[in-house]
C-alpha positions as CSV (number, residue, x, y, z in Angstrom):
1,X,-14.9,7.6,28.4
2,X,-17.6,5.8,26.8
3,X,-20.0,9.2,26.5
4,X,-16.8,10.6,24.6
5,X,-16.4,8.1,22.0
6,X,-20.4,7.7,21.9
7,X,-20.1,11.7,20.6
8,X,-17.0,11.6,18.6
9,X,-18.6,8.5,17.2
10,X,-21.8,9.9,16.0
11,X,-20.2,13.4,15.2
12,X,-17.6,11.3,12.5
13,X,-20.6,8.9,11.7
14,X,-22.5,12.1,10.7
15,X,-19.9,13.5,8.6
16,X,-18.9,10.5,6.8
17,X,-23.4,10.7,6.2
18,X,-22.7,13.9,4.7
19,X,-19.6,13.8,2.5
20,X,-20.9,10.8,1.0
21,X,-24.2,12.7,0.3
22,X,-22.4,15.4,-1.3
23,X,-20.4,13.3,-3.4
24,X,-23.3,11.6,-4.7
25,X,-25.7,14.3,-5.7
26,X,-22.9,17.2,-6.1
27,X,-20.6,14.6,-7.8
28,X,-17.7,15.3,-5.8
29,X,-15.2,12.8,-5.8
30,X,-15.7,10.3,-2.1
31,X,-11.9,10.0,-1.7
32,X,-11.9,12.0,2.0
33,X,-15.3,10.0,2.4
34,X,-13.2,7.6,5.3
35,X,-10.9,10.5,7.0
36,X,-14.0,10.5,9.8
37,X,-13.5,6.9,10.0
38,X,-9.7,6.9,10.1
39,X,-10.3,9.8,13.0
40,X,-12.7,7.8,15.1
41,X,-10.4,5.1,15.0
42,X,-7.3,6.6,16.0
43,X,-8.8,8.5,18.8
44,X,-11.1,5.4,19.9
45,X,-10.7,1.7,18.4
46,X,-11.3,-0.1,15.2
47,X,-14.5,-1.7,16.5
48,X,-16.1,2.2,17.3
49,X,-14.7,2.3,13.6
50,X,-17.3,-0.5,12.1
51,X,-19.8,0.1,14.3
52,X,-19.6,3.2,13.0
53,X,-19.4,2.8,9.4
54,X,-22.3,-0.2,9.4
55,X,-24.6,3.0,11.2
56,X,-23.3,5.5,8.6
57,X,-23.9,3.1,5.5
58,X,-28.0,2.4,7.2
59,X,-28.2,6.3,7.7
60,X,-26.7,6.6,4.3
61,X,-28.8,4.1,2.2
62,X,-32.3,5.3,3.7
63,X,-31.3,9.0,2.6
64,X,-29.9,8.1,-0.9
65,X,-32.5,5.4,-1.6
66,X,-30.8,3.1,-2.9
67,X,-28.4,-0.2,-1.6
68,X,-25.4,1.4,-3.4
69,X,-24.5,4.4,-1.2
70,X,-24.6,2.8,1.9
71,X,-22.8,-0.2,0.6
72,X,-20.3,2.3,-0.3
73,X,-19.9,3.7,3.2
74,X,-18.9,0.1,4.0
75,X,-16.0,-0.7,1.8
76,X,-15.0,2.5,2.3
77,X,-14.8,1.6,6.1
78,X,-11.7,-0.6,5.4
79,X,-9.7,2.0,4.8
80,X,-10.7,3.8,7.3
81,X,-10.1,1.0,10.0
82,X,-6.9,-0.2,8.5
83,X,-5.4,3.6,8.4
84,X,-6.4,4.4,11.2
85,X,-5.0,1.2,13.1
86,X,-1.9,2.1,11.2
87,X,-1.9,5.5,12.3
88,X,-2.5,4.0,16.3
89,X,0.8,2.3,15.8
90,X,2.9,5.1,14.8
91,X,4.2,3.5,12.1
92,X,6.6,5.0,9.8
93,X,5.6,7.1,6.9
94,X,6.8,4.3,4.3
95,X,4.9,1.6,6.4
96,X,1.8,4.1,6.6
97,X,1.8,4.7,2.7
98,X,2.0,0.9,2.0
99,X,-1.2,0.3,4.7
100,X,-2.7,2.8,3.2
101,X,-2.0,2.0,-0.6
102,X,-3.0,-1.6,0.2
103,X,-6.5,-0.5,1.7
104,X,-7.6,1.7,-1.1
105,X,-6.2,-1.5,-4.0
106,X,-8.6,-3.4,-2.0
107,X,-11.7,-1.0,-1.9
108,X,-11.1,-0.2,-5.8
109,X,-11.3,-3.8,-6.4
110,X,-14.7,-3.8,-4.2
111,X,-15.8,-1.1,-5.5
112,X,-15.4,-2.3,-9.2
113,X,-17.1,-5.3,-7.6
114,X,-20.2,-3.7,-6.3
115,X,-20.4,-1.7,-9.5
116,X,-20.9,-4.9,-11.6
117,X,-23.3,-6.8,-9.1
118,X,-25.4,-3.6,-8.7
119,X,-25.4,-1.4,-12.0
120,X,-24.5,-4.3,-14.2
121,X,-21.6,-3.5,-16.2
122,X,-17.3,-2.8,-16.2
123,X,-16.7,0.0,-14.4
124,X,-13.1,-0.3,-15.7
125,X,-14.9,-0.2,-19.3
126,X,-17.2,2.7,-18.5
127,X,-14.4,4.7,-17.3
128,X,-12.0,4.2,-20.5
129,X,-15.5,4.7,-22.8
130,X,-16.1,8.1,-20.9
131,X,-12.5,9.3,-21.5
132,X,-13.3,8.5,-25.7
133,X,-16.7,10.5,-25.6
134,X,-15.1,13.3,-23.8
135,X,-12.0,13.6,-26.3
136,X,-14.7,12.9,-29.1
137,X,-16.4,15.5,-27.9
138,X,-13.6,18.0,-27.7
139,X,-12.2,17.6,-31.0
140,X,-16.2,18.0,-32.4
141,X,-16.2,21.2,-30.4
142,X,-12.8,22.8,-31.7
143,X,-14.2,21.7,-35.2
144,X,-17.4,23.7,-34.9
145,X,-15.1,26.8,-33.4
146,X,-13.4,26.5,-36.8
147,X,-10.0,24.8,-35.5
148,X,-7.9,24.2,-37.6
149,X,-7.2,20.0,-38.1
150,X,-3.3,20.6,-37.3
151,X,-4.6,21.4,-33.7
152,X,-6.1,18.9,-33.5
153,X,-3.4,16.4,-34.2
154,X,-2.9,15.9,-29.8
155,X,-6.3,15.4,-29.5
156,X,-6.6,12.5,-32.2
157,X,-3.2,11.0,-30.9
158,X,-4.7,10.5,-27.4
159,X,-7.9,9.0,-29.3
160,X,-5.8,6.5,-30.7
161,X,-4.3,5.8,-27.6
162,X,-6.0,6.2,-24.8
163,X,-8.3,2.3,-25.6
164,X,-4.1,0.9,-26.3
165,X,-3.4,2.4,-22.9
166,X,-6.5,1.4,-20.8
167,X,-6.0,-1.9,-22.3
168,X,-2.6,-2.1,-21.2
169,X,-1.8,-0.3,-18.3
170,X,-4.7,-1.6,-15.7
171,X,-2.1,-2.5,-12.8
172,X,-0.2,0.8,-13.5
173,X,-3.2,3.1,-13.3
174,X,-4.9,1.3,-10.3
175,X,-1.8,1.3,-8.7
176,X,-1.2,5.6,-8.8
177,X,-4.9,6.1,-8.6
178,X,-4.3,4.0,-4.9
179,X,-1.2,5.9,-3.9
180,X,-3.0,9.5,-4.8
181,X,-5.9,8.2,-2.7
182,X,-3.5,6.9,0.2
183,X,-1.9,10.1,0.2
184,X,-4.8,12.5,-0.2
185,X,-6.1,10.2,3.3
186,X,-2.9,10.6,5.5
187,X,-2.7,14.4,4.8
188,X,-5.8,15.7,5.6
189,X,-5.8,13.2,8.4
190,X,-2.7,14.4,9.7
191,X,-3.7,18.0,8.9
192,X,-6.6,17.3,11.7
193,X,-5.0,15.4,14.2
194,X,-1.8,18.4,13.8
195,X,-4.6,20.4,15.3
196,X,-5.2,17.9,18.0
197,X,-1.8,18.1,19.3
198,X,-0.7,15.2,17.9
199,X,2.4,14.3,15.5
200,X,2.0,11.9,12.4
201,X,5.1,10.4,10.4
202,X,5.5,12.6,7.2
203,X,7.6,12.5,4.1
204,X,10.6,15.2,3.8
205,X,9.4,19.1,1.9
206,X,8.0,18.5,-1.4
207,X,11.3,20.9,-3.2
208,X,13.3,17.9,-1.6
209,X,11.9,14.6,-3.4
210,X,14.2,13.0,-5.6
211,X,14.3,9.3,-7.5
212,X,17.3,7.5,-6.9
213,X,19.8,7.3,-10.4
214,X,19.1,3.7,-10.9
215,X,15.2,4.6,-11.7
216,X,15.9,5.6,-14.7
217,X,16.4,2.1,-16.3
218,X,13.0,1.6,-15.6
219,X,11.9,4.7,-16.9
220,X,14.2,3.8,-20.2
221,X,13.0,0.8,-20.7
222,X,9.8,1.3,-20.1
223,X,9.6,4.2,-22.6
224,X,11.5,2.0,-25.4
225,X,9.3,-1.1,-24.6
226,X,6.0,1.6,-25.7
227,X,7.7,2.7,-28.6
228,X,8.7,-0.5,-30.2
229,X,4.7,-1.7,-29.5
230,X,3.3,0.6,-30.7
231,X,5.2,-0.2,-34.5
232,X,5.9,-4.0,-34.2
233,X,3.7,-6.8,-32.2
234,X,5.6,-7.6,-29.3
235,X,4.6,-10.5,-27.3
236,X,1.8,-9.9,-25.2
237,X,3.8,-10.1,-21.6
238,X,6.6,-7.6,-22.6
239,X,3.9,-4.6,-24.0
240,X,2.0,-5.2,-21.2
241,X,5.2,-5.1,-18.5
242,X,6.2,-2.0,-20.9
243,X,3.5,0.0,-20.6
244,X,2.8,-0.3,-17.0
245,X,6.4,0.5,-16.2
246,X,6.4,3.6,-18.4
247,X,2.9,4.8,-16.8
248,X,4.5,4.0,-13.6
249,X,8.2,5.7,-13.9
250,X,6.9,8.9,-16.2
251,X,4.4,9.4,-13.2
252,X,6.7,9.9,-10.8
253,X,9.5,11.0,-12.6
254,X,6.8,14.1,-13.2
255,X,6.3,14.8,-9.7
256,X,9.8,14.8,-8.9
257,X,10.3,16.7,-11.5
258,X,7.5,19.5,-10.2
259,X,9.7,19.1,-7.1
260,X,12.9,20.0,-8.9
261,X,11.0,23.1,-10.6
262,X,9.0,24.2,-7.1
263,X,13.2,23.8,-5.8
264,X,14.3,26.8,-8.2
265,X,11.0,28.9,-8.1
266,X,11.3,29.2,-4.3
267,X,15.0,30.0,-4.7
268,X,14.1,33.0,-7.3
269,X,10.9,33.7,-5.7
270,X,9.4,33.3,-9.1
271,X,5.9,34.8,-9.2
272,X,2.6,32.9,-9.1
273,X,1.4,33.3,-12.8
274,X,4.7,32.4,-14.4
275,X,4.3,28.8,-11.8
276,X,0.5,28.4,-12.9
277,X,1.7,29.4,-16.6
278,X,4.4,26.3,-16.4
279,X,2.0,24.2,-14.6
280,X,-0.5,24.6,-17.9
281,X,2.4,24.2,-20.1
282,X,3.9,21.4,-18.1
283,X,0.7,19.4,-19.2
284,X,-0.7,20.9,-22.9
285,X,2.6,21.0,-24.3
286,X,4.3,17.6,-24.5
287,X,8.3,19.0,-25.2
288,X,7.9,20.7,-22.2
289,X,6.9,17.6,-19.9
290,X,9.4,15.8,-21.9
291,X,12.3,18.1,-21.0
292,X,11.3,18.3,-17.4
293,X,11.3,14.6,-17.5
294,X,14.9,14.2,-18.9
295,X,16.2,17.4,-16.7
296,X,14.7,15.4,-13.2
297,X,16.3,12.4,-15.1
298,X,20.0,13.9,-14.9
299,X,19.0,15.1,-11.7
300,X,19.4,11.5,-10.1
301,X,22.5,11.2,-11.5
302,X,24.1,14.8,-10.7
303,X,22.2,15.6,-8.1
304,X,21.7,19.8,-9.1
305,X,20.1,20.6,-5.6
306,X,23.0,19.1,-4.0
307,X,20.6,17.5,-1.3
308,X,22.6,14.3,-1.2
309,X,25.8,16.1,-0.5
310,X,24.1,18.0,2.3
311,X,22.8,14.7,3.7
312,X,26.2,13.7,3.9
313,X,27.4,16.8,5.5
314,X,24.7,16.4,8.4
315,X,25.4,13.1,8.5
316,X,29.5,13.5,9.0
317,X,28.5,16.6,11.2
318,X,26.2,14.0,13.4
319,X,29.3,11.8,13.8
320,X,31.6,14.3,14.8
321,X,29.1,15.2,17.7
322,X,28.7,11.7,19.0
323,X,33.2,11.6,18.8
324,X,33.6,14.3,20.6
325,X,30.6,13.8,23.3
326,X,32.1,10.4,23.9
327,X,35.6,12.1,24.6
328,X,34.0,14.5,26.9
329,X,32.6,11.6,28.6
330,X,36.0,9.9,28.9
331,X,37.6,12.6,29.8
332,X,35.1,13.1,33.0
333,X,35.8,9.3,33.8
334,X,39.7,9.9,33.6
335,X,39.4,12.9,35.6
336,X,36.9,10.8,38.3
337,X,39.6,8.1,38.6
């Protein structure tokens, strides 16, 4: 037992080594950096886990030259040991998303920490100063291709409001960019361990997500609170809680409403370019986003897939097994007597 987790140890050790490797010279993004981690300790223990990750971030550090990458390896170890641990449990999906969302809040917040003490500087900062540059750049770009300024009018829009929105929306964007992360981890961990033989809470078919009907005072609100901000001064509590919920609802009311769309493509077998071709629309063109929006929206309220109503029917259909298994069983204990 202890030669296997010495291998599966040094085997995960080794690729955590290399994806974080990659992601430093190739600049691919680390976010499966911990998977091996999570791996190791769900097959072994959370302490194979650090031991692990403190090798990793040595190996790491002596090939990258530098303190950063191996520290790195480290806070990225949290989230492996506390999915993993989570994973051990066989806890719900729900429970395994809030572990997992936690874990990766945390390790941003390192991160951001490690960033500063190291590199000297706000990596919150950098980031929103790199988004300006590249949209700067754009626009110069479309200029010098002869563009026309009316096209450009989008671009210069999300100038203007990409520093009010940066300023504003911290919690909100930290808070998706920790659920993508959390949910990029638990699939490709469960895609692995599915290959192991083993079975990992998941959330229901993607065509099937839906946000409840009361979600949509958030959204509303949220959306209302932006727009008055952005032509009167508001007080500085109720843009910022505007904002965030906006960021927040719009999100998700988008990927619901990707769902909804992915519902009726697979129903029509609608070919691949005319999904890719809405995809690209879905996020160049904002009436189309905005119509998806409002259409996923009415879809809490009216439910168009009718996936609430066929809950109920399996449901009632559930309960009308159970009745009739218990009269069966009465019927044997009347017939006994």
């Amino acid at each position: 037992m202890k030669t296997r987790s010495l291998t599966e140890g040094a085997m995960l050790g080794a690729l955590t080594v290399l994806l974080t490797l990659l992601g430093e010279y190739l600049g691919i993004p680390a976010v499966i950096v911990p998977v091996p981690l999570i791996l190791l300790v769900f097959r072994q223990d959370f302490r194979w886990g650090i031991i692990t990750a403190l090798v990793a971030s040595l190996v790491t550090g002596l090939v990258a030259g530098h303190v950063f990458a191996g520290l790195s390896v480290i806070i990225w170890g949290f989230v492996g040991v506390a999915v993993g641990m989570a994973l051990k449990e066989k806890l719900s999906f729900a429970k395994l998303m809030g572990v997992a969302v936690f874990a990766n809040l945390v390790v941003i917040g390192l991160h951001m920490l490690l960033y500063a003490l190291v590199i000297g500087g706000n990596m919150y900062t950098d980031l929103m100063n790199s988004f300006i540059q590249g949209i700067e750049q754009a626009i110069e770009t479309s200029r010098s291709l002869g563009a026309a300024e009316e096209s450009l009018v989008h671009l210069e829009i999300m100038l203007e409001l990409v520093p009010f929105l940066f300023r504003n929306g911290l919690p909100a964007l930290l808070l998706l960019s920790s659920a993508f992360m959390a949910f990029v981890h638990l699939a490709v961990s469960r895609l692995v361990l599915k290959r192991m033989g083993e079975t990992v809470p998941w959330v229901q078919p993607f065509t099937q997500w839906r946000l409840p009907a009361y979600c949509a005072l958030f959204f509303f609100a949220g959306w209302i609170l932006t727009q008055l901000a952005a032509l009167w001064d508001l007080p500085r509590w109720l843009e910022f809680a505007g904002v965030n919920l906006f960021f927040l609802s719009s999100t998700a009311y988008m990927v619901t409403g990707l769902s909804l769309a992915w519902f009726y493509f697979n129903q029509r077998r609608t070919p691949t370019f005319l999904r890719v071709l809405f995809v690209i629309l879905l996020f160049t063109t904002q009436l189309v986003l905005m119509l998806l929006v409002l259409l996923t929206v009415a879809d809490g309220f009216f439910d168009f897939r009718r996936l609430m109503a066929r809950k109920a029917e399996v449901v009632k259909t559930e309960d009308t097994e159970d009745v009739q298994e218990a009269e069966v069983v009465d019927d044997r204990s009347d017939t006994e007597d």
